[in-house]
Every structure is written in C-alpha cells, then in structure tokens.
C-alpha positions as CSV (number, residue, x, y, z in Angstrom):
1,X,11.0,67.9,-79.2
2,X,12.9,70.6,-78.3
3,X,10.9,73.8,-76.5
4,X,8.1,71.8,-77.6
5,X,8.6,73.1,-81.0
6,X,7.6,70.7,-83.7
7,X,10.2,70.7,-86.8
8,X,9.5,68.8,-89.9
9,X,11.6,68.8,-93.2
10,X,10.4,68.5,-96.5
11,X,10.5,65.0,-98.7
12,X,11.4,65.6,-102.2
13,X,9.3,63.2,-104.6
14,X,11.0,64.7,-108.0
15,X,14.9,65.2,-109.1
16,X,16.6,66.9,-106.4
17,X,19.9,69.5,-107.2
18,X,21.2,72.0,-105.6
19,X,19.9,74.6,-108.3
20,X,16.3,75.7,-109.3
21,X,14.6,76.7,-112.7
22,X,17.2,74.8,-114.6
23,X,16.2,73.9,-118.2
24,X,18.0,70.1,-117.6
25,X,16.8,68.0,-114.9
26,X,18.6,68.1,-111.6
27,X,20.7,65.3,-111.1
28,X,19.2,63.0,-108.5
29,X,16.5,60.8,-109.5
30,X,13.8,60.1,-106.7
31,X,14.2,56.7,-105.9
32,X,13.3,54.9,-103.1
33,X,16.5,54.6,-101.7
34,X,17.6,57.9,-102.2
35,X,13.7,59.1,-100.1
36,X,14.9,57.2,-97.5
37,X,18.0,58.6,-96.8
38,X,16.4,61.6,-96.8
39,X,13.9,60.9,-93.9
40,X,16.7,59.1,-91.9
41,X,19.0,62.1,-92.2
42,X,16.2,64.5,-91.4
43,X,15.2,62.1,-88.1
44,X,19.0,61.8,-87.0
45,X,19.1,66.1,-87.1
46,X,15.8,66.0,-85.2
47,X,13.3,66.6,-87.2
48,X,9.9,64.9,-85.8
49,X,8.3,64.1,-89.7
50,X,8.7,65.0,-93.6
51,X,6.0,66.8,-96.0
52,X,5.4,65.1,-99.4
53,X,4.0,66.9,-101.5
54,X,0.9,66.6,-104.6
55,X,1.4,67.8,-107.5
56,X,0.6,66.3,-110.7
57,X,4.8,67.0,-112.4
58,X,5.9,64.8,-109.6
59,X,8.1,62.0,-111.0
60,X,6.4,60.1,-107.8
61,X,2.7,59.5,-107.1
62,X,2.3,60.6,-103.6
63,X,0.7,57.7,-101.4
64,X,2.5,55.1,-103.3
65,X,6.1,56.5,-102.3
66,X,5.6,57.8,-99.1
67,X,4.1,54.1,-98.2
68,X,6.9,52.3,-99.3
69,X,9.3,55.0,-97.9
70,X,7.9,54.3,-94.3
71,X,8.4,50.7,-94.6
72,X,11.8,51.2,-95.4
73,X,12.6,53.4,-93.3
74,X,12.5,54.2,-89.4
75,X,12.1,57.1,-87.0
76,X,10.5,60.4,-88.5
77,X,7.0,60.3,-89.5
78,X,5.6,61.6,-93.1
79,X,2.8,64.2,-93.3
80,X,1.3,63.1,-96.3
81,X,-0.6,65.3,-98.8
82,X,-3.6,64.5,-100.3
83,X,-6.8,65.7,-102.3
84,X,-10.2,65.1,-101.4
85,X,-10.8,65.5,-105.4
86,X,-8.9,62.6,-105.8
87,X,-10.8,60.1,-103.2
88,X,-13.6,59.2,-102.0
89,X,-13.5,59.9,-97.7
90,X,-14.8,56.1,-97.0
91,X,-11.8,54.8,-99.1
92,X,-8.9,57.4,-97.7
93,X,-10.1,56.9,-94.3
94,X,-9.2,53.4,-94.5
95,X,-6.3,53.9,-96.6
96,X,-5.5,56.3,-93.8
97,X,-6.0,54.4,-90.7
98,X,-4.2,51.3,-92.4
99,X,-1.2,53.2,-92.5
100,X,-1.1,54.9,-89.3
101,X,-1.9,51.1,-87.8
102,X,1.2,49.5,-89.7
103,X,3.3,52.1,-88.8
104,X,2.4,53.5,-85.4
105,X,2.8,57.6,-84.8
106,X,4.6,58.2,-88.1
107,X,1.7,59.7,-90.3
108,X,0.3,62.8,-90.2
109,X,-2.5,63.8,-93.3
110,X,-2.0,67.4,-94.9
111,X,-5.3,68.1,-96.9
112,X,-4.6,70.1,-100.7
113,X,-7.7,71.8,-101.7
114,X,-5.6,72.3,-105.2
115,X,-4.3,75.8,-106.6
116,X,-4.0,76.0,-110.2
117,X,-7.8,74.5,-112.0
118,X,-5.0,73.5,-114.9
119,X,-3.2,71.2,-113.1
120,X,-7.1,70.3,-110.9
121,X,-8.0,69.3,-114.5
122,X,-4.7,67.0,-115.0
123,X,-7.2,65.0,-112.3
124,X,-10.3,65.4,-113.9
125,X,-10.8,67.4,-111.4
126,X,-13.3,70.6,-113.0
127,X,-15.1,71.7,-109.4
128,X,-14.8,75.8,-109.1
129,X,-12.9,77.3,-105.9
130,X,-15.9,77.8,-104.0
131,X,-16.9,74.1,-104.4
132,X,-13.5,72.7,-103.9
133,X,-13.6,74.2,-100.6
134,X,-17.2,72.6,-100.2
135,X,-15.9,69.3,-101.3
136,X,-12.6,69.7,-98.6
137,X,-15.0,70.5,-95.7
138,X,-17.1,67.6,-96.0
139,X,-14.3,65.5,-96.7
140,X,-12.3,66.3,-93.4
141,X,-15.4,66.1,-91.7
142,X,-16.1,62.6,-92.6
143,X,-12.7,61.4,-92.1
144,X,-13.4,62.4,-88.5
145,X,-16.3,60.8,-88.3
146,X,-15.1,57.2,-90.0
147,X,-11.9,57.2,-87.5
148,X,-14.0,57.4,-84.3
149,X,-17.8,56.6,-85.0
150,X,-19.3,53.0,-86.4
151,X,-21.1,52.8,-88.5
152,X,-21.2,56.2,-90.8
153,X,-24.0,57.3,-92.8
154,X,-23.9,60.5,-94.8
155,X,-25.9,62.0,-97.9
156,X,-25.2,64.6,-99.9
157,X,-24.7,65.6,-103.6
158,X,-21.2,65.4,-102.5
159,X,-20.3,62.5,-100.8
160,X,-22.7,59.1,-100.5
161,X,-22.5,56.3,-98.1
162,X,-24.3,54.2,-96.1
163,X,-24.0,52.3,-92.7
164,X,-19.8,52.0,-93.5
165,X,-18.1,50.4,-90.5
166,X,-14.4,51.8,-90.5
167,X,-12.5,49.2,-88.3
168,X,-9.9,48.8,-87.3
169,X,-9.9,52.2,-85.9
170,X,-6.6,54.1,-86.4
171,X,-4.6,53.0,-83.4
172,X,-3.9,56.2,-82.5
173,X,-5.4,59.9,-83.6
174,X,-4.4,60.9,-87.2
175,X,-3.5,64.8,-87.0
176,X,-5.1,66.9,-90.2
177,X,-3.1,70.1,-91.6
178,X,-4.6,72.1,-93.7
179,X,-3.3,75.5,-94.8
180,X,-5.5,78.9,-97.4
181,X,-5.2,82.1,-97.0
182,X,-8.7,82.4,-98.0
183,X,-11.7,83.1,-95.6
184,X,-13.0,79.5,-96.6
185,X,-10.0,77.9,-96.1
186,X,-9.6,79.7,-92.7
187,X,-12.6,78.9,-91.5
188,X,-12.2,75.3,-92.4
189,X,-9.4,75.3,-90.5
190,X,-11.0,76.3,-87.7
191,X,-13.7,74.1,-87.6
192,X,-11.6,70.7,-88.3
193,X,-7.9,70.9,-88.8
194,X,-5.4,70.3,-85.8
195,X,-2.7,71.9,-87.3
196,X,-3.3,75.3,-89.6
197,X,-0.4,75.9,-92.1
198,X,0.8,79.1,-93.1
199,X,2.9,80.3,-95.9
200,X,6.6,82.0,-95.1
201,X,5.4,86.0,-95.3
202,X,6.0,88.8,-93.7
203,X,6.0,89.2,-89.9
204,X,2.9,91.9,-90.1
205,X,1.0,89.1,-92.4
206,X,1.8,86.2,-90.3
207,X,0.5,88.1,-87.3
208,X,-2.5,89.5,-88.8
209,X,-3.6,85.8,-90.2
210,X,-2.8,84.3,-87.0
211,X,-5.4,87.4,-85.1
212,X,-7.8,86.4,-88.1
213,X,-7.6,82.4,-86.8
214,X,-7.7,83.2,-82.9
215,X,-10.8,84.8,-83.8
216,X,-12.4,82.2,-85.8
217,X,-11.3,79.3,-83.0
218,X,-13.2,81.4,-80.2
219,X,-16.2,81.4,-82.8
220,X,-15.6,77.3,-83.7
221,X,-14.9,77.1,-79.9
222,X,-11.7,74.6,-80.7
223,X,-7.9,75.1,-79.8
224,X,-5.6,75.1,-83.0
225,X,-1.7,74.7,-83.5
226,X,-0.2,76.9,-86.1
227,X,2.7,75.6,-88.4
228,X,4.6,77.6,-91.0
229,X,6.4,76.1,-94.4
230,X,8.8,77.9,-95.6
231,X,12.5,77.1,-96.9
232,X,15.6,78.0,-95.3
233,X,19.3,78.6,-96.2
234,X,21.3,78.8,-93.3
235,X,25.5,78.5,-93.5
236,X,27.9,79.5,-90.9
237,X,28.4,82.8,-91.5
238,X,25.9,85.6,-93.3
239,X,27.7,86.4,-96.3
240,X,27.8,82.7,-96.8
241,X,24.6,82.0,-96.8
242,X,23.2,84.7,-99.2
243,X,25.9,83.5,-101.2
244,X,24.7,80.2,-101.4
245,X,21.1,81.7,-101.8
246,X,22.1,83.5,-105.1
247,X,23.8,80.6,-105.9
248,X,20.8,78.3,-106.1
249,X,19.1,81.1,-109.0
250,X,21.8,81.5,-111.0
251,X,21.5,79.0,-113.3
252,X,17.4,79.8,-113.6
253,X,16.9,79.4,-117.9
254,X,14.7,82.7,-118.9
255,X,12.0,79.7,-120.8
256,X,11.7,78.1,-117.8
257,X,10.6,80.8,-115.3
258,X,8.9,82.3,-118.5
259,X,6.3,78.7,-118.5
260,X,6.6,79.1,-114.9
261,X,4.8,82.8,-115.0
262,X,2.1,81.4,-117.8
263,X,1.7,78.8,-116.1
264,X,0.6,80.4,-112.9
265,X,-1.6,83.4,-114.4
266,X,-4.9,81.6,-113.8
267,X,-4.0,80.5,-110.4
268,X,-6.9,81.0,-108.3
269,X,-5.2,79.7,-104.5
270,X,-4.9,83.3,-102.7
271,X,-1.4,81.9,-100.7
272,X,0.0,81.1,-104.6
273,X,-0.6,84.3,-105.8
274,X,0.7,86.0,-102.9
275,X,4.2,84.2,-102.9
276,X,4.4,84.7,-107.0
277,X,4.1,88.5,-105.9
278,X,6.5,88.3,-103.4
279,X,8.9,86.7,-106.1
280,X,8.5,90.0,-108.2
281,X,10.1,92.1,-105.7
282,X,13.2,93.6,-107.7
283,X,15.5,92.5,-105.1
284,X,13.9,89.7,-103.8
285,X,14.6,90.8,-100.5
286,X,10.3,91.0,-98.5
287,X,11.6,91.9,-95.1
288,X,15.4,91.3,-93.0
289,X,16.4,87.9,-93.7
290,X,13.7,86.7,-95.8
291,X,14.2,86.2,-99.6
292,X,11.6,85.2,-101.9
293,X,14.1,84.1,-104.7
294,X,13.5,80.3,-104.6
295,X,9.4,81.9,-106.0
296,X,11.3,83.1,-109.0
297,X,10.5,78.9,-110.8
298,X,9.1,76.9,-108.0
299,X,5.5,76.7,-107.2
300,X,4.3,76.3,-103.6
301,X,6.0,78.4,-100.6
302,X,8.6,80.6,-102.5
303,X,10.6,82.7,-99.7
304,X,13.0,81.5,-97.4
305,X,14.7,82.4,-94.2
306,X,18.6,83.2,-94.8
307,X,20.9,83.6,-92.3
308,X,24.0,82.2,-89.9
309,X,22.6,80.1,-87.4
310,X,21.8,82.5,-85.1
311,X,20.0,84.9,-87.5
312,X,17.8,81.8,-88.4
313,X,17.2,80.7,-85.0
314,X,16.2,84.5,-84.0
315,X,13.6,84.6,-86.9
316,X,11.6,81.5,-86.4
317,X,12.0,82.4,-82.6
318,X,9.9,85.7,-83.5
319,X,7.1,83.2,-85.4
320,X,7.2,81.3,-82.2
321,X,6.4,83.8,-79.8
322,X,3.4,84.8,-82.5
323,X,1.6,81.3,-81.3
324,X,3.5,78.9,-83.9
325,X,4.9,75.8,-82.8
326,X,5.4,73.8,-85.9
327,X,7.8,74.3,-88.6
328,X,8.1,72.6,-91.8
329,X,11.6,73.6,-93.4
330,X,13.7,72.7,-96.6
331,X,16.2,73.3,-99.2
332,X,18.0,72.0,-102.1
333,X,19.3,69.5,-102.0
334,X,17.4,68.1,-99.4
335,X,20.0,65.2,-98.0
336,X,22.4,67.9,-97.2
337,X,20.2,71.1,-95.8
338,X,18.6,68.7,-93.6
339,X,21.9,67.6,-92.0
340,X,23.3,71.3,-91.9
341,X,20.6,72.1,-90.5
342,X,20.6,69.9,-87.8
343,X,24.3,70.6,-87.1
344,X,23.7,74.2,-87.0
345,X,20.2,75.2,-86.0
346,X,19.0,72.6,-84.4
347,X,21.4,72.7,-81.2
348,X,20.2,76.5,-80.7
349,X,16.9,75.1,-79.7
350,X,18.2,72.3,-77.7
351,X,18.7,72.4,-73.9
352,X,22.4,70.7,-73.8
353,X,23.2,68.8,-71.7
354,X,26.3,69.5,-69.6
355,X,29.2,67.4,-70.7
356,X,30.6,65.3,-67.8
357,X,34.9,66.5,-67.5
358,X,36.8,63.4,-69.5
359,X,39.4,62.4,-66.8
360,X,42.5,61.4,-68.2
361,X,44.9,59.0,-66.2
362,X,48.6,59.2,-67.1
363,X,49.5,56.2,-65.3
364,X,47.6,54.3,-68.5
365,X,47.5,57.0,-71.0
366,X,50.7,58.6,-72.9
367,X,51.4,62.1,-72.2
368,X,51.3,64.3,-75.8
369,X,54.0,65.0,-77.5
C-alpha cells in the first residue's frame, strides 16, 4: 500500500445514484452483480478493502451480501459491520473465523454499538447507551478470546457460555474497528480495537480526539492505528468539483430531509449528533475544503473532502501526519468515484515508477505522417 497508508472505499448495500435526499429511489438496485463490480473497481484503483455498512433501511442484510459478494469476487477485502445486539459472540466468532478461513486476508470486522434507540428497536434491540457500550466491550473481548484460546468459559448477565472450543482458529488474525466519540467508546477502543475510526471533522477535533486516544493507549498500555471515514468529491479541477458537490444536493425533496431531521432528534451516538450539526452550517462549508453537505439527508459521516487532486491529496496528507494511516473514502455513485479516484488521487500517493524510453526502430516501424 502506498506510504503504508491503508485506503478503503465504501460498499453500497442500498440503490446507488449520483444524487442524495431524493424523494424517488436512486436508480441502481443493489444486486449482487452490480456489489461486485464495485469492489473489483475499487481493488483495480488500489483500494486495500470496502466498508458495508448496518443499518436496518438497507435493501441488503449485511453478512448475507457481503459473504456472497467475496465469493464472487477477488482482490480487496470487506470490513464488515456488525452489532453485538444482534449476536451472540460464540456464534459471530465462528461466523467470523469461517469467513476469514474461506477467504484468506479479505475480512476485516467493524463493531456498530448502534446510534439511533429507534432504529436499535427495529432489532429488538431496547439496551440504554450506557449498556450498549457494556454489551460491545464484552463482546469484542470475547471474540478475542474465542479466536485464540480453547476452550472459553465466560459468565455474566450479559453473555453465557461454557467450555466452547472455537476451531478451526481464524487462519490468520481478524482486525476489529471500532469508532464513538464518546469517553466509553474511546476507551473501548483502547482497550481492544486494532483500528479506532473517526468521523470526517475538523482538523482541531481530529487532533484533539486523536491526544484524547494517545492518552488512553499509554493508560491500556497497547499501540492503536487510527482510520478516518469520510466522503470525498474530487474532479480535475476546483471549480469542478464543488460543482459536482452542489450538484449531488440539488435535487434533496424538503419531506425527505424534513423525516431525516425527526428522525434523528432522539439520536443519542455523540459522532451522529455532531455531523447533523455540522450539516446546519448555513453554508455548509466547516473548515477549507471540507463540506458537510452530503449530512443535509444521509445518516452516518456527513462531510466530505472536495477538491482537485492535489487539494485532496494535501488534506488527507495533513490527517496523516496527525498519526492516521487508514482511510475509508466514498461517493455517489460508488462504481465511478472509486475509479476517479484511483485515476486521480491515488497516483499522488504512489512512488512511480520510472518509465523505461520506448525505442522506436524505423527500419520496421513507418515514419508519421
């Protein structure tokens, strides 16, 4: 990977379009075929691995597509989210180490503690915030545990299980992300992820959170990597690509991002509430070359970086040299951001090769006209 930077684009499991907060669906449907193109487009511009997402207004369940897409497909990896509330650690640690051993390197686990208790509920899932972050401790810890000790016996008025033998063992280590803005989810971090996710924000709040978890690591006594998710429009020139950023709004239907504010007033995930504030910035515009816009009728990360190539390059270049290494991009649609930004991102972080002189013999070749 190039500078030993880890880039990652984003798997779409519902309708993909090139607009957002449209009151008609966008015009691709998520089917298999059309995910696998994705993550072979996104491996041939480099990127390492794809994010699927959970949510419960997915067209897609979430382990059932990204399984079939990685037996179709070859190459990049998936980082597939899950929630502890939705299984029991004994069953996704097998589920877990079954995939990583029938397709070798190419998965990666994020852990969702959940944001909104409305959609939480969708799952039957009532557990407050404090205890959902209870719950997602134990459960990373005992996913640990089942991937490397035999057998596993653990108690609690969480979790039950006794003398489970997890084998085979995952043929090679599974890497957790896990991403909160919240002291809990911080220090959970800490204590068991590999990989902490962050939120596109400003530079000040990036580097403050990232103080926060240096701190916390010295206290855990563990070595973290640091990732950021955040979206990215990036054409050849400036103007272009904050015309193409304006472009993807326009057509956002005043019900929709209406439902989409109601929807999120109850929201109790720090990170959520922070990017739907971001979004209500009159101009949109949180700091030079980052626009939360794309937070105006989409839930998750809602900023992106926007820019010519070199703009872009220059900004996640100023995240790298804060300690992150891992960036997990995207933008609609996702089949063709993924290639442009291959074509023109991706080469900026490259070390190219130089091209050997092509030698033309005119004894054999015609002289042009």
């Amino acid at each position: 990977m190039p500078e030993d930077l880890d880039f990652l684009w984003f798997c779409q499991l519902s309708r993909d379009g090139e607009f957002v907060g449209t009151k008609t669906l966008p015009p691709r449907k998520p089917t298999l075929e059309y995910l696998s193109s994705i993550v072979e487009t996104a491996a041939e511009a480099g990127f390492s691995s794809l994010l699927t997402a959970t949510n419960y207004h997915h067209e897609l369940e979430t382990w059932t597509a990204s399984i079939a897409t990685l037996a179709r497909t070859r190459g990049a990896g998936l980082l597939i989210a899950a929630r502890p509330g939705m299984f029991h650690p004994a069953k996704f640690a097998k589920m877990a180490a079954t995939a990583q051993n029938l397709f070798p390197g190419r998965v990666r686990i994020n852990i969702v503690t959940g944001s909104s208790p409305a959609e939480n509920v969708m799952y039957g899932d009532f557990a407050s915030h404090a205890r959902r972050y209870e719950r997602t401790r134990e459960f990373m810890l005992l996913l640990r545990r089942l991937w490397t000790e035999t057998p596993v016996t653990h108690k609690t008025d969480l979790y039950q299980m006794e003398n489970t033998v997890l084998e085979p063992k995952p043929v090679q280590p599974i890497p957790l992300y896990f991403g909160g803005a919240s002291d809990a989810a911080q220090r959970i971090a800490a204590e068991l992820a590999d990989v902490y996710l962050m939120w596109g924000d400003r530079y000040e709040a990036i580097e403050e959170r990232l103080q926060r978890m240096k701190a916390l690591e010295a206290e855990y006594g563990r070595t973290l990597r640091y990732g950021l998710r955040t979206h990215v429009i990036v054409r050849e020139t400036e103007a272009e690509a904050w015309a193409a950023a304006e472009r993807m709004i326009s057509r956002i239907d005043p019900e929709v991002r209406r439902a989409f504010l109601e929807s999120y007033k109850h929201v109790d995930s720090v990170g959520q509430r922070r990017q739907i504030e971001m979004g209500l910035a009159q101009d949109l515009l949180v700091e030079p070359n980052l626009w939360a816009g794309i937070g105006l009728a989409r839930s998750g990360v809602g900023v992106a970086i926007v820019g010519d190539p070199e703009q872009v390059a220059a900004k996640l270049r100023s995240y790298q040299r804060l300690g992150i290494d891992t960036f997990i991009l995207s933008n609609y649609p996702h089949l063709e951001e993924a290639r442009r930004f291959g074509e023109l991102v991706m080469p900026l972080f490259r070390a190219q090769p130089r091209e050997k002189e092509r030698v033309i013999h005119t004894d054999k070749v015609a002289p042009a006209a």
